[in-house]
N, C-alpha and C positions, 0 to 999 in steps of 0.2 A: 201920756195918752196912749191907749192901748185899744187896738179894733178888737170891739169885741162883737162877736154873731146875735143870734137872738135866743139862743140860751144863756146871753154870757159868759162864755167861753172865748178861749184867743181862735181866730179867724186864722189858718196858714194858707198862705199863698203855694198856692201848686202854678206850675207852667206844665202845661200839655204840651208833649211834643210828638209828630208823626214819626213813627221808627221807619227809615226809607231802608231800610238792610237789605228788609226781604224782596223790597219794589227792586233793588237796582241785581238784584241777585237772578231773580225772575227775568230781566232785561237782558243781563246777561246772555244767560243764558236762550232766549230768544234770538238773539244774533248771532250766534254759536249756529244755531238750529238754519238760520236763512243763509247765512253764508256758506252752510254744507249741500243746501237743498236748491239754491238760487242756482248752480253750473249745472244742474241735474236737469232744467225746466228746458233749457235749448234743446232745439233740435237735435236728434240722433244720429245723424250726419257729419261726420268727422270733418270739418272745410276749413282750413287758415285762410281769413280772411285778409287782402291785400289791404295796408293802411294806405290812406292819404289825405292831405289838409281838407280842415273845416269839420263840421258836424256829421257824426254819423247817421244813416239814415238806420231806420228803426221798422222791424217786421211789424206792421201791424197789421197787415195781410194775413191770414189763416191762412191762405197758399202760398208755400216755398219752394222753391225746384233750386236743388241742390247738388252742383256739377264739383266732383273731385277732382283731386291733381293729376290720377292717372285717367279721367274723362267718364265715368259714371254720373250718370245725372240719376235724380233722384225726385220725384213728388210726395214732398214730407218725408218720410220715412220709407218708401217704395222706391224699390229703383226699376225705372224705365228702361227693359230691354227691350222694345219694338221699337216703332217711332214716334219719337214727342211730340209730333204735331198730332198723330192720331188721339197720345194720352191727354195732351192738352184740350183737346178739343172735345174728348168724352166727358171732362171734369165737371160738374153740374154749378161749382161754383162760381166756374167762369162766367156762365152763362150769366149767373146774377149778378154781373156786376162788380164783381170784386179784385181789389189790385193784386198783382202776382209778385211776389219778392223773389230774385235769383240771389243766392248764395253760392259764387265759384271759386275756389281754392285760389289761392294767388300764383300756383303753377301752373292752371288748368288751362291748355292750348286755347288760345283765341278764338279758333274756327268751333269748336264744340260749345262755346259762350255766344258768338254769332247764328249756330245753328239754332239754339235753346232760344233767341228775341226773336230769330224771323220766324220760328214755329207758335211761339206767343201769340207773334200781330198776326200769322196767318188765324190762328183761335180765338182772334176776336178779345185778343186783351186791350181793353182800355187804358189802364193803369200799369207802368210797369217800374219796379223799383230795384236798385243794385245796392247790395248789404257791403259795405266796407268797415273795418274799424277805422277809428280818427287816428291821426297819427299826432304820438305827442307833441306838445310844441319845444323850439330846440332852442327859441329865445325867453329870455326869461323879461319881463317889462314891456313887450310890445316887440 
């Protein structure tokens, strides 16, 4: 018994198969592209951030004020050489409402970090959030 078509002729079975070569090639190379491009998207503000347990918080703020190690603050990419309360308080985003993310170098003297929150709350910050990285955890199972 032989399958035959409808010309009578033998019938062969083909299996179609999707060639992924060029998909996982493309992928590739996509990851290549975001992993060179993802360190580039942070802020331009050179800050080591201080770890510590638990989640890190996350700029989702458009506004960042960004204090170095040797005490330069900075609004986004501007650094602040007059005074912060004045720059904070001309910021027109503040106004509307929106939270302010500090990013301070994990060397940067305490007092120029307490300067930068009470010139916030003097500016009418509602929202105030402190950028840390998580620190790994150093148990393994709980």
């Amino acid at each position: 018994m032989s399958a035959a078509g409808p010309a009578g002729g033998r019938r062969s079975r083909r299996f179609t198969e999707i060639n992924v070569t060029p998909l996982v090639d493309v992928m590739l190379v996509l990851v290549v592209v975001f992993m060179i491009t993802a360190p580039l998207l942070s802020a331009g503000v050179e800050v080591e951030l201080p770890t510590v347990d638990g989640a890190a918080a996350t700029a989702d703020a458009a506004l960042v004020v960004s204090i170095t190690a040797t005490g330069a603050v900075f609004l986004g990419d501007a650094e602040i050489t007059s005074d912060v309360g004045a720059a904070l308080a001309g910021e027109p985003r503040l106004r509307a409402g929106e939270a302010l993310s500090i990013r301070a170098d994990k060397d940067a003297r305490y007092g120029v970090v307490a300067e930068v929150v009470a010139a916030a709350k003097a500016a009418g910050v509602a929202s105030l959030n402190l950028l840390v990285e998580p620190a790994e955890s150093r148990r393994i199972g709980g």
